[in-house]
PAZAPA-4460 file (N, C-alpha, C; in steps of 0.05 Angstrom, whole numbers, plus 32768, in hexadecimal, padded with zeros to 4 digits):
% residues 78
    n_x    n_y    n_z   ca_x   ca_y   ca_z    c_x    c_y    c_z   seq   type   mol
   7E19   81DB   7E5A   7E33   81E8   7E57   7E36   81F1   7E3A     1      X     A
   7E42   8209   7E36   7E40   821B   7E1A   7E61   822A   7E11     2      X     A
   7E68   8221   7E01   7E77   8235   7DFE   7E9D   822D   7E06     3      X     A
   7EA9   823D   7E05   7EC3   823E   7E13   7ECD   8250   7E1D     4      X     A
   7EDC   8253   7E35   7EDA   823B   7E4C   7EB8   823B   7E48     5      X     A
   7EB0   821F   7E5A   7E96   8216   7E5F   7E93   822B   7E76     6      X     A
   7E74   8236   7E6D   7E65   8240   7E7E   7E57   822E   7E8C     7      X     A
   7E4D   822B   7EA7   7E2E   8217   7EB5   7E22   822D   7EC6     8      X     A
   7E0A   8226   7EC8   7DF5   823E   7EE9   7E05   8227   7EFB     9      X     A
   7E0E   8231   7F11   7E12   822D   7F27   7E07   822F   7F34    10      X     A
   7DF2   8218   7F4A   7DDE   8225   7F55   7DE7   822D   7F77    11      X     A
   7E05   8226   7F7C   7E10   8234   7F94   7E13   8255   7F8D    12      X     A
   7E23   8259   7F7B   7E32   827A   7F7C   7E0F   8279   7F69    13      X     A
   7DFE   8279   7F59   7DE2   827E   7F58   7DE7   828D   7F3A    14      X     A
   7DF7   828D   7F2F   7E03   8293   7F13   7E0E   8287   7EFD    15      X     A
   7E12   828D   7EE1   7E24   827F   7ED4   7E3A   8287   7EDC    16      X     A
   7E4A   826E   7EE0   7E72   826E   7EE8   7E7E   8258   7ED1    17      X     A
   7E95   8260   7ECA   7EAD   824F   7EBE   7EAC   8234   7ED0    18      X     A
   7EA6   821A   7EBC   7EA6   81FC   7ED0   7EB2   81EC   7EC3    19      X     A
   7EBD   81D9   7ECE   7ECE   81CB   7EBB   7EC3   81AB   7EBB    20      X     A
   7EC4   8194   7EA9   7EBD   8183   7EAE   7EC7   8166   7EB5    21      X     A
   7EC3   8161   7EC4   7ED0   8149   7ED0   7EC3   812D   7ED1    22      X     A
   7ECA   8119   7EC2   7EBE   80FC   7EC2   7EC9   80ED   7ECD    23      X     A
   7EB9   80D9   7EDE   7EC4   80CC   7EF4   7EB1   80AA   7EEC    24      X     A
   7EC1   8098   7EF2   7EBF   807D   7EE5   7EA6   8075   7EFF    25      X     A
   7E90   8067   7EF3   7E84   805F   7F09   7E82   8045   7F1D    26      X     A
   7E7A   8043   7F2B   7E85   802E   7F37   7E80   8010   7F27    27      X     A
   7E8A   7FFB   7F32   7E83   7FE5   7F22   7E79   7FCD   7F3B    28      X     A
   7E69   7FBB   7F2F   7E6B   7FA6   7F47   7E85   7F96   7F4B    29      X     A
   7E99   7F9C   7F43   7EA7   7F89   7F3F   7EC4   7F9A   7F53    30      X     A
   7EB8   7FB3   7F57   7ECF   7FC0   7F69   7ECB   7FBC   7F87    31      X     A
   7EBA   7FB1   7F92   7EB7   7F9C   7FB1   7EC3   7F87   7FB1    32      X     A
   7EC9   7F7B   7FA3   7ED7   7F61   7FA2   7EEE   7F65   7FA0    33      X     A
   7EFF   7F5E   7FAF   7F1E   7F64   7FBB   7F2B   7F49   7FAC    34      X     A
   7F24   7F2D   7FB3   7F36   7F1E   7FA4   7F3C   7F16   7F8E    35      X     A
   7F4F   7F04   7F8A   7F65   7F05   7F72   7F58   7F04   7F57    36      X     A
   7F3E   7EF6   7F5C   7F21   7EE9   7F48   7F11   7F11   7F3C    37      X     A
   7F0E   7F1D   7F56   7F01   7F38   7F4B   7F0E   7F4C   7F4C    38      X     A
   7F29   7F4B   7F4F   7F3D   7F59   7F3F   7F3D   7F55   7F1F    39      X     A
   7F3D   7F45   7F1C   7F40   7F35   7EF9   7F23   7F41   7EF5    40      X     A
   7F0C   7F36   7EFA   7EFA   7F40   7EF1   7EF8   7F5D   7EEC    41      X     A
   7EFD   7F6B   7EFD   7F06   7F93   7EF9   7F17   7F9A   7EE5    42      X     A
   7F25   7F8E   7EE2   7F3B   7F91   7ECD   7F36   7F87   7EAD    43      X     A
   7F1D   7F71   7EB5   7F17   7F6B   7E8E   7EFC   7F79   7E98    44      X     A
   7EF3   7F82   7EA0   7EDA   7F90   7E9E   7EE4   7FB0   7E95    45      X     A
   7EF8   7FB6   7E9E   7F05   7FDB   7E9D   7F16   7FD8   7E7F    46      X     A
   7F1C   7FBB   7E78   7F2B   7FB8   7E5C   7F0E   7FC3   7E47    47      X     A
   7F04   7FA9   7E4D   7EEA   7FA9   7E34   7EDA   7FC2   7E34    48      X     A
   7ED4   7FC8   7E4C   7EC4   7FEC   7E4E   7ED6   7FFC   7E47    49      X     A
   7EF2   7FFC   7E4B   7EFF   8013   7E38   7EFA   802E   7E2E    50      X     A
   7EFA   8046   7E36   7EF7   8050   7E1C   7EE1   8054   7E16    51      X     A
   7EC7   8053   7E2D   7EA9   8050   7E1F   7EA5   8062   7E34    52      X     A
   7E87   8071   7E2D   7E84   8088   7E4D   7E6E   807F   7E51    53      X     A
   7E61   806D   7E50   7E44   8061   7E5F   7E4F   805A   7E6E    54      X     A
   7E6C   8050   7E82   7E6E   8051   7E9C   7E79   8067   7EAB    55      X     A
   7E77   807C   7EA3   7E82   809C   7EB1   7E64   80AB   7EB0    56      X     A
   7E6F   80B8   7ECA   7E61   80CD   7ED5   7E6E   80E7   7ECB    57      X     A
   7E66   80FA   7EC3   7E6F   810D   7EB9   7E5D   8128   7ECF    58      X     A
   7E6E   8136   7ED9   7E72   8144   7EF1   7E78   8162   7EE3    59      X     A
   7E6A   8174   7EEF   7E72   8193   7EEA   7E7C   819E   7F07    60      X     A
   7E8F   81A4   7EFD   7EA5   81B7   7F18   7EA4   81DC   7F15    61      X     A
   7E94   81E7   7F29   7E9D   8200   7F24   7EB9   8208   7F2A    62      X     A
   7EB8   821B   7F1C   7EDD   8229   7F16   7EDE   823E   7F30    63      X     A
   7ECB   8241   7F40   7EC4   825F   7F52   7EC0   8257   7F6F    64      X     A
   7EA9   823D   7F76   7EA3   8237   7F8D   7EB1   8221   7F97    65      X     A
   7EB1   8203   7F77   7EC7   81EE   7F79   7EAC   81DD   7F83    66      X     A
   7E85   81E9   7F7D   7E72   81CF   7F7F   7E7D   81BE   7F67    67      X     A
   7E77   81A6   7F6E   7E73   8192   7F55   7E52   818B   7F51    68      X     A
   7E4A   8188   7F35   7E2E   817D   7F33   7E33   8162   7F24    69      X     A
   7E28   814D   7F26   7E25   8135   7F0C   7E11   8145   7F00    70      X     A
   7E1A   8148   7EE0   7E0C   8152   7ECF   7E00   813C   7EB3    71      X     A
   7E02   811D   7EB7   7E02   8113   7EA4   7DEA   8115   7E8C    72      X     A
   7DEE   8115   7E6D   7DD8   8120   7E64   7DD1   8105   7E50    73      X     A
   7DBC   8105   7E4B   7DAB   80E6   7E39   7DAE   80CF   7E4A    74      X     A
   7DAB   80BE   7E35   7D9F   8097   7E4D   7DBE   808C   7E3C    75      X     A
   7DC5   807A   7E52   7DCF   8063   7E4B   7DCD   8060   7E36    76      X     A
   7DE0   8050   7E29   7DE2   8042   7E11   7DC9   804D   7E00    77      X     A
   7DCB   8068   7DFA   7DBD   8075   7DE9   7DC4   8077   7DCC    78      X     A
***
């Protein structure tokens, strides 16, 4: 992505289109566990991760067709 608005190739419409970006939290082990014990645990695990994006997925949305791609770029805790 370059520029403003962000350009991306879209490989649906097969061009560069206007995309916008969207980050989405990834799952945790701790979001299957329904009771009162891994509630708490979700909640000091989403405190202390805070604010950090080694747990987000970061997603490109075209502005034209409305594909999404996960576009995430480098490693982990890089």
């Amino acid at each position: 992505m370059s520029g403003f608005p962000a350009t991306h190739f879209c490989k649906k419409c097969n061009k560069e289109t206007p995309h916008s970006e969207v980050l989405v939290r990834q799952t945790s082990s701790y979001d299957t566990d329904k009771t009162l014990l891994g509630r708490i645990k979700l909640f000091a695990n989403s405190i202390i991760n805070g604010g950090h994006y080694y747990n987000m997925d970061r997603y490109v949305k075209c502005k034209v067709c409305g594909t999404k791609e996960l576009d995430n770029w480098g490693n982990e805790f890089e």
